[in-house]
VEXTOR-135522 format. One record per residue: x, y, z of N, C-alpha, C in turn. Coordinates in steps of 0.1 Angstrom, whole numbers, plus 5000, padded with zeros to 4 digits. Layout:
BEGIN
X | Y | Z | X | Y | Z | X | Y | Z
...
//
This chain:
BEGIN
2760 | 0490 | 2719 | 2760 | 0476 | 2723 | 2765 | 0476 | 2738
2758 | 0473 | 2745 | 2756 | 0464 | 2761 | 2774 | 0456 | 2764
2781 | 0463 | 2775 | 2792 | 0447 | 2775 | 2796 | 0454 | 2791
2801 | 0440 | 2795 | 2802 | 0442 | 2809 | 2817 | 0438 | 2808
2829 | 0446 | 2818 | 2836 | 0442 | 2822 | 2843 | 0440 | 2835
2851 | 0430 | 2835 | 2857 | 0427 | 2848 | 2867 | 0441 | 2851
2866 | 0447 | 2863 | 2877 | 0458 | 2866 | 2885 | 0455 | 2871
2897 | 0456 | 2866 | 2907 | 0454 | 2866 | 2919 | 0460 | 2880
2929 | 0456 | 2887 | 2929 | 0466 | 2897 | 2935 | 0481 | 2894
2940 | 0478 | 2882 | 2949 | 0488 | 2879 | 2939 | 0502 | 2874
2922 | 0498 | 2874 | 2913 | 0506 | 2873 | 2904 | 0507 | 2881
2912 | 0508 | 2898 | 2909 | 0510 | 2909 | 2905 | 0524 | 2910
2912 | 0534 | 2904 | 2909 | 0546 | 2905 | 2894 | 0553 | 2898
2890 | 0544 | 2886 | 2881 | 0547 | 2884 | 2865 | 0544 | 2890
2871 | 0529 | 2893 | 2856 | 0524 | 2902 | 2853 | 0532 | 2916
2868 | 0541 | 2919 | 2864 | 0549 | 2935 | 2856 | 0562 | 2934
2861 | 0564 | 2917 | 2857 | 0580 | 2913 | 2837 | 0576 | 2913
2834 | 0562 | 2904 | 2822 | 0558 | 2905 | 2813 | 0559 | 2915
2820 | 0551 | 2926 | 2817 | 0547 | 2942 | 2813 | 0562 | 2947
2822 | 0571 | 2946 | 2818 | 0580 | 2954 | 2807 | 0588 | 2948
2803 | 0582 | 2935 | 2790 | 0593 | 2930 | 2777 | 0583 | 2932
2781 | 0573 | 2932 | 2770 | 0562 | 2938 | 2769 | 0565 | 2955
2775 | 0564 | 2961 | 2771 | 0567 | 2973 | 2769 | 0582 | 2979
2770 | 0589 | 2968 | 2759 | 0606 | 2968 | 2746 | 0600 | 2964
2745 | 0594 | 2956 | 2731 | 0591 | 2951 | 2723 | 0582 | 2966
2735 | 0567 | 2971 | 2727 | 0563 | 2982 | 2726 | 0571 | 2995
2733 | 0585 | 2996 | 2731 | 0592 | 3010 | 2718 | 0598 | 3010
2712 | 0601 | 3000 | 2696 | 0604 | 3004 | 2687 | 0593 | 3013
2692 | 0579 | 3012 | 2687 | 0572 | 3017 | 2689 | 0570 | 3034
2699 | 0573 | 3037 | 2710 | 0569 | 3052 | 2715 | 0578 | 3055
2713 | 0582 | 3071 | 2724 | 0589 | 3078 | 2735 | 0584 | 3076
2736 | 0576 | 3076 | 2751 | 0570 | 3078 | 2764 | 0575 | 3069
2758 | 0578 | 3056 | 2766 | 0580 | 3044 | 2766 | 0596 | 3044
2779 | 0601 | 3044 | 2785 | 0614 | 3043 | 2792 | 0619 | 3039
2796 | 0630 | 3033 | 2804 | 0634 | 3021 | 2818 | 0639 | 3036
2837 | 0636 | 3024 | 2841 | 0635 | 3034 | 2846 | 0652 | 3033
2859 | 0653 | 3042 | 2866 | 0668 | 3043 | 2870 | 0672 | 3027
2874 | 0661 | 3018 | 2878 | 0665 | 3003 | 2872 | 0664 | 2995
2858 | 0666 | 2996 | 2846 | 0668 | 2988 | 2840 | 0656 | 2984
2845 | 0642 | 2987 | 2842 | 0633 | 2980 | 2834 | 0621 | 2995
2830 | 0608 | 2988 | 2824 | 0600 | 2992 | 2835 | 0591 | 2989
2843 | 0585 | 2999 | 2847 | 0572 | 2997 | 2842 | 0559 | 3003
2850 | 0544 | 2992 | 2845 | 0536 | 2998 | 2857 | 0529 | 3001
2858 | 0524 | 3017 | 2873 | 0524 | 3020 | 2873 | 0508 | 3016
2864 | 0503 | 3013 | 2866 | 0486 | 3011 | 2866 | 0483 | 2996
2869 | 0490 | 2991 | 2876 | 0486 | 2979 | 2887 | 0479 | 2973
2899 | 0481 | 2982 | 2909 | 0474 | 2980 | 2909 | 0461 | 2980
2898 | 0454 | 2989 | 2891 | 0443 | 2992 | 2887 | 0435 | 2978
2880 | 0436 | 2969 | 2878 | 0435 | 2956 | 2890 | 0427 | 2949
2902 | 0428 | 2952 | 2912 | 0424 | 2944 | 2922 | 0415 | 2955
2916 | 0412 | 2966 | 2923 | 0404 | 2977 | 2910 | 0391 | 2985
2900 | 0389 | 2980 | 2890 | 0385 | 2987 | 2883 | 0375 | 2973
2884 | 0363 | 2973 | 2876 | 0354 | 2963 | 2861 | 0356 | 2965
2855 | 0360 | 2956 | 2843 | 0362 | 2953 | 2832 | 0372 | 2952
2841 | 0386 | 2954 | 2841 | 0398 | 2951 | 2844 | 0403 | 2938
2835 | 0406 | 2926 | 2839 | 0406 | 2916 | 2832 | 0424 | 2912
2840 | 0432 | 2909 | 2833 | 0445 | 2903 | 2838 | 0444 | 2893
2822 | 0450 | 2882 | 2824 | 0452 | 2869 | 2822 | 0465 | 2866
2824 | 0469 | 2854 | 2819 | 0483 | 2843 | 2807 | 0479 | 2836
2802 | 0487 | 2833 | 2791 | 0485 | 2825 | 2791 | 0499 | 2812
2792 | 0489 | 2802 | 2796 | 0500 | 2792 | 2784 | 0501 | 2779
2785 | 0510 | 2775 | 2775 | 0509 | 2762 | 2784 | 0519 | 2750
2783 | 0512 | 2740 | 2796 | 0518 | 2728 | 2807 | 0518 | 2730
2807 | 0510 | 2745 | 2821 | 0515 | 2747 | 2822 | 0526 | 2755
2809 | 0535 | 2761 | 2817 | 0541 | 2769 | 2811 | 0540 | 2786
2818 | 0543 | 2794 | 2814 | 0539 | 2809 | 2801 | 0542 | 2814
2793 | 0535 | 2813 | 2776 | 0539 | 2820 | 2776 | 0533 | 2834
2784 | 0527 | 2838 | 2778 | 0527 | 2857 | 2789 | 0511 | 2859
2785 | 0505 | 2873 | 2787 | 0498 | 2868 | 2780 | 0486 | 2885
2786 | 0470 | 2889 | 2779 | 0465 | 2900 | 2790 | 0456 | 2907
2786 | 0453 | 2918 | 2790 | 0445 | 2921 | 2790 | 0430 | 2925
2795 | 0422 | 2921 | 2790 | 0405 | 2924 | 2799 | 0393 | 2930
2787 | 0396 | 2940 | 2792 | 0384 | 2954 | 2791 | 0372 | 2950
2800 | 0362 | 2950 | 2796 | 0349 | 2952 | 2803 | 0342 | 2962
2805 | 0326 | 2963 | 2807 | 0321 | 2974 | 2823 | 0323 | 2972
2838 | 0324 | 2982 | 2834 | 0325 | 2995 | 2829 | 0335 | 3002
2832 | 0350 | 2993 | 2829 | 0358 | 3001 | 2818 | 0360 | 3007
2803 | 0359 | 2998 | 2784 | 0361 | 3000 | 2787 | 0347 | 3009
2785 | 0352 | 3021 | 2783 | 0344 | 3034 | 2768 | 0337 | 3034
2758 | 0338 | 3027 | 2746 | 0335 | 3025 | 2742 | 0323 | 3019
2731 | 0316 | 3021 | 2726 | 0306 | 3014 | 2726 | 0307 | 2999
2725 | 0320 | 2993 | 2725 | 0320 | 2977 | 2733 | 0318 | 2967
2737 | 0321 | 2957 | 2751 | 0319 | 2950 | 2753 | 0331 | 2949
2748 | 0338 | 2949 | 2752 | 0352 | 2943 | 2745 | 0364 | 2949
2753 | 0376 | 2949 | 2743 | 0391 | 2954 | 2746 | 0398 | 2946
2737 | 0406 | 2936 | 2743 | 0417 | 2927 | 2743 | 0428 | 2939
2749 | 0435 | 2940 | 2753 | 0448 | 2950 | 2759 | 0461 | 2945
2756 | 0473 | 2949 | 2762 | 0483 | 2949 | 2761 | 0486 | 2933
2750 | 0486 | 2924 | 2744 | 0485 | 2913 | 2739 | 0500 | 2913
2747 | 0506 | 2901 | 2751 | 0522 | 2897 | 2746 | 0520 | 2883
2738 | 0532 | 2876 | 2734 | 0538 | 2862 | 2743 | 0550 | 2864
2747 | 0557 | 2857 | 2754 | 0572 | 2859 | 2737 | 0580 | 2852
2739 | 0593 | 2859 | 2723 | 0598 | 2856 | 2721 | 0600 | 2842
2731 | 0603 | 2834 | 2728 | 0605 | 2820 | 2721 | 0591 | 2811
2725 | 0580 | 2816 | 2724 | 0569 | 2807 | 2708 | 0561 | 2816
2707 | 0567 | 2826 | 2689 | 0562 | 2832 | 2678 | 0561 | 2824
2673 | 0557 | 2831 | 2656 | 0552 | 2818 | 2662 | 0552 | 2807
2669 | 0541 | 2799 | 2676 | 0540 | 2786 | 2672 | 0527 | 2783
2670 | 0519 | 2801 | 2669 | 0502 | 2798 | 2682 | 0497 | 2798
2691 | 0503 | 2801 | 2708 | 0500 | 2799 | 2707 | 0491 | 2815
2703 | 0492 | 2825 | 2701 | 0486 | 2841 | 2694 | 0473 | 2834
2679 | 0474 | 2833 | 2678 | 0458 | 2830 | 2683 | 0450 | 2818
2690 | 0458 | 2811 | 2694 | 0446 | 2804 | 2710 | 0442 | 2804
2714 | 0450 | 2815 | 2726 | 0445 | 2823 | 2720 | 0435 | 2832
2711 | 0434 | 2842 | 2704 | 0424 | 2847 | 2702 | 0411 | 2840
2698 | 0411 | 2827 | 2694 | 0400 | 2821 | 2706 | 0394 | 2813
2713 | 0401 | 2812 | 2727 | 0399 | 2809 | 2734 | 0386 | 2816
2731 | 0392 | 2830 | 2738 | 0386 | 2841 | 2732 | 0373 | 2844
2720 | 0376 | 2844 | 2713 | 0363 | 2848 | 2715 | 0350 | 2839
2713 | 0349 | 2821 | 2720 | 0346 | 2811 | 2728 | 0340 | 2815
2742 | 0346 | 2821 | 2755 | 0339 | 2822 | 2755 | 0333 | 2838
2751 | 0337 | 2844 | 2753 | 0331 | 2861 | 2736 | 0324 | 2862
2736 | 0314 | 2863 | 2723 | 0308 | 2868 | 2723 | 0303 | 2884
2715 | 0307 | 2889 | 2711 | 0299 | 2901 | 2710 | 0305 | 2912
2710 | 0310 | 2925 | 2698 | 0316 | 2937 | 2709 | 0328 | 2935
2698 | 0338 | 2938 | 2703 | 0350 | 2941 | 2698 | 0360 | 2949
2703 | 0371 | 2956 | 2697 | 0379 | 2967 | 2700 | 0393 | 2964
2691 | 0398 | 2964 | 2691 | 0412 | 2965 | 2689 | 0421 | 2974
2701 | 0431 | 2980 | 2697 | 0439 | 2994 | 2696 | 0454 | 2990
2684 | 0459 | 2997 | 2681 | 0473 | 2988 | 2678 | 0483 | 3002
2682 | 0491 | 3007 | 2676 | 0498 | 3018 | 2663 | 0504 | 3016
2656 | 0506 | 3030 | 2640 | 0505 | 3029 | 2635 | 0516 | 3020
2644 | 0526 | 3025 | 2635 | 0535 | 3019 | 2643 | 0544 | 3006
2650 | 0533 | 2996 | 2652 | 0534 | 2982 | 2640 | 0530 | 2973
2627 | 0536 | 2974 | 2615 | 0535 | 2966 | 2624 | 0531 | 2950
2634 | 0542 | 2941 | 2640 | 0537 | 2931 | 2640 | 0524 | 2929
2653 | 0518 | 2940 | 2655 | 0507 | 2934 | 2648 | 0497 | 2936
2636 | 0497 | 2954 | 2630 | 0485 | 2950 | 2621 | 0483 | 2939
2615 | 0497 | 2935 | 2610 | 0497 | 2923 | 2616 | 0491 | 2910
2625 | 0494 | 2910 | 2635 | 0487 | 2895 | 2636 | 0474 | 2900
2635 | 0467 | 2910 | 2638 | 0453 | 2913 | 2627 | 0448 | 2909
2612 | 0451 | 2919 | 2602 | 0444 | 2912 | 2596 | 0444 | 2898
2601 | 0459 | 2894 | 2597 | 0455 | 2878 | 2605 | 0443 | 2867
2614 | 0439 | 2874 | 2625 | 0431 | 2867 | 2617 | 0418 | 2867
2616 | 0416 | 2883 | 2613 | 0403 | 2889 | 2595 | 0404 | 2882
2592 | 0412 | 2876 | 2578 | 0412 | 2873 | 2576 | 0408 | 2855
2590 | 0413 | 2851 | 2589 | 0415 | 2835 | 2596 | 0403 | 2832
2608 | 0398 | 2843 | 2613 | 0383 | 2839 | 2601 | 0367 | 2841
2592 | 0375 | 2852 | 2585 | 0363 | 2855 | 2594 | 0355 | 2871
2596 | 0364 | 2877 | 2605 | 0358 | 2887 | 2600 | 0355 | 2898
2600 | 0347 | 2906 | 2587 | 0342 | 2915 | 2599 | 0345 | 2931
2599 | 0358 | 2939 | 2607 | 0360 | 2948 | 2599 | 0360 | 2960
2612 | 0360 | 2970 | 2606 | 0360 | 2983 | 2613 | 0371 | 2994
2604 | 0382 | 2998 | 2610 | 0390 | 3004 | 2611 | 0390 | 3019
2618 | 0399 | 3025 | 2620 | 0398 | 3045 | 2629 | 0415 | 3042
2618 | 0415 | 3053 | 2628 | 0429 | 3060 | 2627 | 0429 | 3074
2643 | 0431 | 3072 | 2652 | 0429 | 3079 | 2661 | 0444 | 3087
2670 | 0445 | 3096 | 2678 | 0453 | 3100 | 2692 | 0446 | 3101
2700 | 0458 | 3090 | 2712 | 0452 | 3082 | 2728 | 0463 | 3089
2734 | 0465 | 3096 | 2740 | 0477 | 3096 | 2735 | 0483 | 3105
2723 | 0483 | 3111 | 2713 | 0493 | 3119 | 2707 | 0496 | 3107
2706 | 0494 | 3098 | 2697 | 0499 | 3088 | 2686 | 0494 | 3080
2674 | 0498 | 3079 | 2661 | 0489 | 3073 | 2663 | 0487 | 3060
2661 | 0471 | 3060 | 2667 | 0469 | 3039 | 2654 | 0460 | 3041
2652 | 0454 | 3028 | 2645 | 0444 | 3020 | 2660 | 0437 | 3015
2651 | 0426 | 3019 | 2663 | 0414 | 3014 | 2654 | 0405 | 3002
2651 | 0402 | 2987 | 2646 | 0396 | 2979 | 2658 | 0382 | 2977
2649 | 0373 | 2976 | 2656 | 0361 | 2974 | 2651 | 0354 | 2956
2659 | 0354 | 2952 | 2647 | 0341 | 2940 | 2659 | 0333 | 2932
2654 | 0323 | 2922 | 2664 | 0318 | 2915 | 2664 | 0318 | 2898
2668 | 0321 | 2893 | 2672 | 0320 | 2882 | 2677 | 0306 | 2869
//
């Protein structure tokens, strides 16, 4: 069984251990992203998460045990016209093509209704792939722009729920 939870700060140390295996997975995409002197990937804006309204990271669990997990902007922090950005959206590689990803998606959508944005770097074929098939199997009528975010080429998908 599918359950999402709120992380907690006191399981700060796990979401960093996460972060740093998700952002090995996004350094194929970006110069930018680089493994540091202690073998790891961090992400220094994390402490952010538990000091900043509308930064919300969850777990994503199945049986109960940790399969990945996302993160979700809403207003004040998502400076944007939308209500919401799912962001920084991790499967751990064991639990991939399971369907465990979209039906965390549909999960979310279920409980949060209303505009949402999705930012995906250009040349993550994965995930924009996993996005359109969503927005294709939900029936989701979106609108794309690409854009330079960072210095970096993303697709920005907009739609509402």
């Amino acid at each position: 069984m599918l359950t999402i939870e709120k992380v907690l700060k006191s399981q700060a140390g796990v979401l960093q251990n996460l972060y740093s295996l998700y952002l090995h997975d996004l350094s194929a995409y970006t110069p930018s992203l680089d493994i540091r002197e202690d073998g790891a990937f961090h992400f220094e804006e994390l402490p952010l998460f538990w000091k900043v309204e509308g930064l919300s990271p969850y777990f994503i669990k199945v049986d109960d045990k940790l399969t990945g997990f996302f993160l979700l902007l809403e207003q004040p922090a998502l400076q944007q016209e939308a209500d919401y950005c799912i962001n920084d959206f991790f499967i751990l590689n064991k639990y991939r093509k399971q369907g465990i990803a979209s039906e965390t998606v549909k999960d979310i959508f279920s409980h949060r209704k209303g505009t949402y944005m999705i930012i995906e770097l250009a040349g993550n074929k994965r995930a924009i792939s996993f996005w359109k098939h969503i927005y294709e199997s939900l029936h989701i009528s979106f609108q794309e722009k690409k854009i330079e975010l960072d210095g970096e080429p993303t697709l920005i998908q907009t739609f509402s729920v």
